[in-house]
C-alpha positions in Angstrom: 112.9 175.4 -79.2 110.2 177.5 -80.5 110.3 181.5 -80.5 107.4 183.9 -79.5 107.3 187.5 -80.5 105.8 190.1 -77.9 103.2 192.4 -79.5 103.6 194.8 -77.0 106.0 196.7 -78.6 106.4 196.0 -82.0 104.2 196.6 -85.1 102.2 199.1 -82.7 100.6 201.1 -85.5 98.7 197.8 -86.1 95.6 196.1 -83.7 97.0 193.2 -81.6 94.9 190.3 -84.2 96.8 192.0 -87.1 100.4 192.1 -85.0 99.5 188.2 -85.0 99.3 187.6 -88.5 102.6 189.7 -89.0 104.1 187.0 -86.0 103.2 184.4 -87.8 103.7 185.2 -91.5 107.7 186.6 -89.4 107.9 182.7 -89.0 107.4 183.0 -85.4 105.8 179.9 -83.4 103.7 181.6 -80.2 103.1 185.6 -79.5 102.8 187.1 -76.2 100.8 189.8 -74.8 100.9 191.8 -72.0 97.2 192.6 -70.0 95.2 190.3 -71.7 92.1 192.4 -70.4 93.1 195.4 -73.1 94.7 193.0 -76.3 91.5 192.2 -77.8 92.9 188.3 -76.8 90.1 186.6 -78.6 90.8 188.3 -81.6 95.0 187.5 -81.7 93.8 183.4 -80.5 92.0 183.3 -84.4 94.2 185.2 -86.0 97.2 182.9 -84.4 94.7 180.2 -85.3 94.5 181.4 -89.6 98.5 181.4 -89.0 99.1 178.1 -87.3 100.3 179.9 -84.6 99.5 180.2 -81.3 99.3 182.5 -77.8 102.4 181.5 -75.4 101.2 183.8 -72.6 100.1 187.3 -71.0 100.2 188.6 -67.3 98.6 186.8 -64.5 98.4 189.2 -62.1 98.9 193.0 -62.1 96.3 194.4 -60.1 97.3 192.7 -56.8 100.6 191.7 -55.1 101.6 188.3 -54.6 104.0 188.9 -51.9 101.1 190.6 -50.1 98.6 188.3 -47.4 95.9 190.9 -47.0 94.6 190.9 -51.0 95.4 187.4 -51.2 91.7 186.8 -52.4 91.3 189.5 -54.9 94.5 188.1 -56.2 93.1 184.6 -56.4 90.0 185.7 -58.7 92.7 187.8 -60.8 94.3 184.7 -61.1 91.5 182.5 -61.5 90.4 185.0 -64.3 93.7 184.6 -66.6 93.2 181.3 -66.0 90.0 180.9 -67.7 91.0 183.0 -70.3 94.2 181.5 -70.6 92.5 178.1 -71.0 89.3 179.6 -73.8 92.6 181.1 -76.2 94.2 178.4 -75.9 97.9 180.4 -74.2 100.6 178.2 -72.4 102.3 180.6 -69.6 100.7 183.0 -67.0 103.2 185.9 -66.2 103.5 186.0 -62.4 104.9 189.1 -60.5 105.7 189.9 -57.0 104.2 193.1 -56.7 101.2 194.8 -58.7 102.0 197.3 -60.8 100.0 200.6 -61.9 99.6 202.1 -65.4 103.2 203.9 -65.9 105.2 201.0 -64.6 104.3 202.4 -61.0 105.1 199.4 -58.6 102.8 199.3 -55.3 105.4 198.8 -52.4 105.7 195.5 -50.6 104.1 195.6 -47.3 106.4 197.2 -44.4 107.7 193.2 -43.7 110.6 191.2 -43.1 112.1 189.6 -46.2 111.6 186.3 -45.5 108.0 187.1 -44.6 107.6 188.6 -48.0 109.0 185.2 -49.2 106.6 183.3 -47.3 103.7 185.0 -48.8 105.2 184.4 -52.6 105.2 180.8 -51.6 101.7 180.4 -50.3 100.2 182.2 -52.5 101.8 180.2 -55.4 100.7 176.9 -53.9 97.0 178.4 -54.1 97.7 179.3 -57.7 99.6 175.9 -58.7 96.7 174.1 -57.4 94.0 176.1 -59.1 96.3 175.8 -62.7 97.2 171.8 -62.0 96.3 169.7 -65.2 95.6 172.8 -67.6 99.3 172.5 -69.0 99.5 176.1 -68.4 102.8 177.4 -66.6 102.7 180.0 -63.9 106.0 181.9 -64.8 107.6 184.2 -62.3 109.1 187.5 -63.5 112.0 189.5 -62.0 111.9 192.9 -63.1 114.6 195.6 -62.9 114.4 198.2 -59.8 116.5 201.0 -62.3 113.0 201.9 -63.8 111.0 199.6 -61.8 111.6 200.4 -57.9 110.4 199.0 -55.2 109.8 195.4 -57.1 110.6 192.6 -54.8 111.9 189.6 -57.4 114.9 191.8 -58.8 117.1 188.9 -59.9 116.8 185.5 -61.5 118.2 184.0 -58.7 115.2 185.6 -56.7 113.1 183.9 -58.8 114.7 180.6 -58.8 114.8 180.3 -55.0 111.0 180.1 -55.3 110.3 177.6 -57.8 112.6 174.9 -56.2 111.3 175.6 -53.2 107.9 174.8 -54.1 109.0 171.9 -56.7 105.7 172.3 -58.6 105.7 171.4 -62.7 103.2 174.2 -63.3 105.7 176.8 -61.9 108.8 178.0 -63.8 111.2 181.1 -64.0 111.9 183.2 -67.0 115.2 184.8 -67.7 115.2 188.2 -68.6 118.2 189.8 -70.2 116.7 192.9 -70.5 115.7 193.2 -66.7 118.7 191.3 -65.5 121.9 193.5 -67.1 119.7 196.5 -65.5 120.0 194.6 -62.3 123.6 194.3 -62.2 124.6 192.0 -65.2 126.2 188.4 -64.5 124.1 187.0 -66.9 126.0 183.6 -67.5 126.0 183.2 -64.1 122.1 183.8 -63.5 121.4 182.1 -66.8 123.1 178.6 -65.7 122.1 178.8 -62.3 118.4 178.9 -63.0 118.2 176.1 -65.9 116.7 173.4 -63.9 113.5 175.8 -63.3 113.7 178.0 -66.7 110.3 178.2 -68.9 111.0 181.5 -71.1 114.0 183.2 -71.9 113.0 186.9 -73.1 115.7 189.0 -75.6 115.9 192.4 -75.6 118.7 194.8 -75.8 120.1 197.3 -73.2 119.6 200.2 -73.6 116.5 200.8 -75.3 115.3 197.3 -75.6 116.1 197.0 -78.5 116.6 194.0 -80.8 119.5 191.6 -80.5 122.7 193.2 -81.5 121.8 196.8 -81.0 123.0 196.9 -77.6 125.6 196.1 -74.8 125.0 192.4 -74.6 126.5 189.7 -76.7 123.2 187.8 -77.3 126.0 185.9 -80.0 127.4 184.4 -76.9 124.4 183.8 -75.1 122.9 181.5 -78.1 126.1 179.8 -77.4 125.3 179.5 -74.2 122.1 178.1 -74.5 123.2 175.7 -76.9 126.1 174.2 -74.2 122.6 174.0 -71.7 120.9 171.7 -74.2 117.4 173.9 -73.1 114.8 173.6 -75.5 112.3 176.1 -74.1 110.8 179.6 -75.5 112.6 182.2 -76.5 110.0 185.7 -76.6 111.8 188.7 -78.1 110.2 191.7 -76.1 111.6 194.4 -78.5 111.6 197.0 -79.6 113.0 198.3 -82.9 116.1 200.6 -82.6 115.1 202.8 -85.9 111.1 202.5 -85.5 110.8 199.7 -88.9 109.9 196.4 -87.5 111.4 194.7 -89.9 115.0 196.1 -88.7 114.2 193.9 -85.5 113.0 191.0 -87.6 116.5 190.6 -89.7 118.3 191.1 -86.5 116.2 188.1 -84.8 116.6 186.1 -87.5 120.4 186.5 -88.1 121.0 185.6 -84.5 118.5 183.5 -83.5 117.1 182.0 -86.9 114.4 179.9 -87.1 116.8 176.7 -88.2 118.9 177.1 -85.0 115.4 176.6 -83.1 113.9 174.3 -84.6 117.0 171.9 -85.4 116.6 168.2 -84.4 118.1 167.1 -80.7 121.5 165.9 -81.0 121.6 163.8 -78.1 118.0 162.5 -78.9 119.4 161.4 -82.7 122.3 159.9 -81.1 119.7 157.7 -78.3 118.0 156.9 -82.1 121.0 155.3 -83.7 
């Protein structure tokens, strides 16, 4: 399992190439950004390359809505933009969303549409995306997002999510789990969790409220590592945080005491029992 820190929203007084050092001297494996477009990206992809590090992902898409046919080509060349980046820095996951969203979190509304027409567009859209990312190794990985701060966004649940990447069964598209996002969208997050293993890339960590680090909140993120562990998932785990008393290094203790590098990177136990 390897763990990526978000630069979004920690270290902030600090340029995004310097955020990367801290990531990796923090002994953390990948960082994530968020718009690639304003992160100084070539900068963070040598400074993750001085620290042995490297980029996990950024968004995909923000400008345009997937769920929407009439900017399906401006959301194409988006796309196809993130991709090229995506493939010079050397990142493994594209964040995919449903909807675009504006400066502010402002999400543009799904076109006036049936549900399962909204669905339909998701899907064909992706297959034009798949298609266009096929044998880069990148991921296209589709984000729910919570409607308490963020309304009017369509994928509002893992499940949502999930539904969409087995129906189009294609390796470079997977789901990430958000606790953050889904305890704002009504909780049940064992539930969501297990039922969207089979298609999970990323799991994010971040406290509610606040999103803050692990343990500064009202989920037991103790119980989800348990959790995780009964899965046997060796994915990403990208803490989004940020810190509950404004020191970064408050969020790094807390990461590391539940989530410590050892516990990632331990050996497979079913893969050392196949050995003996």
């Amino acid at each position: 399992m390897l763990r990526s820190m978000s630069l979004e929203l920690i270290w902030t007084d600090l340029p995004y190439a310097r955020r990367a050092s801290a990531a990796a001297t923090a002994g953390f494996d990948r960082v994530d950004l968020w718009n690639w477009r304003t992160s100084d990206v070539h900068e963070v992809a040598a400074a993750c390359r001085d620290g042995g590090i490297s980029i996990n992902g950024f968004f995909g898409n923000r400008s345009f809505s997937l769920c929407d046919y009439e900017v399906r080509t401006s959301l194409l060349d988006e796309v196809k933009e993130s991709i090229d980046c995506a493939v010079e820095v050397g990142a493994h996951q594209l964040h995919i969303f449903s909807n675009a969203i504006r400066p502010g979190g402002i999400v543009v509304p799904s076109p006036d549409r049936s549900r399962a027409a909204l669905h339909g567009a998701c899907l064909e859209g992706l297959v034009e995306m798949a298609d266009l990312v096929a044998g880069t190794g990148i991921t296209l990985a589709l984000e729910n997002l919570n409607p308490v701060f963020l309304p009017g966004y369509l994928w509002t649940s893992v499940s949502d999510t999930a539904i969409v990447a087995r129906e189009l069964a294609r390796d470079e598209v997977g789901v990430v789990f958000d606790a953050y996002h889904q305890q704002l969208s009504g909780g049940r997050l064992t539930q969501e969790l297990l039922g969207a293993k089979d298609v999970l890339c990323r799991i994010d960590i971040a406290e509610v409220p606040g999103r803050y680090e692990p343990g500064a909140g009202e989920i037991d993120f103790a119980y989800m590592r348990r959790l995780i562990d009964s899965m046997g998932w060796d994915g990403v785990l990208c803490f989004e945080t940020v810190p509950s008393d404004g020191n970064p290094q408050t969020a790094l203790y807390a990461i590391d005491d539940l989530f410590p590098l050892e516990w990632c990177h331990r050996p497979d136990p079913s893969k050392e029992r196949e050995a003996i």
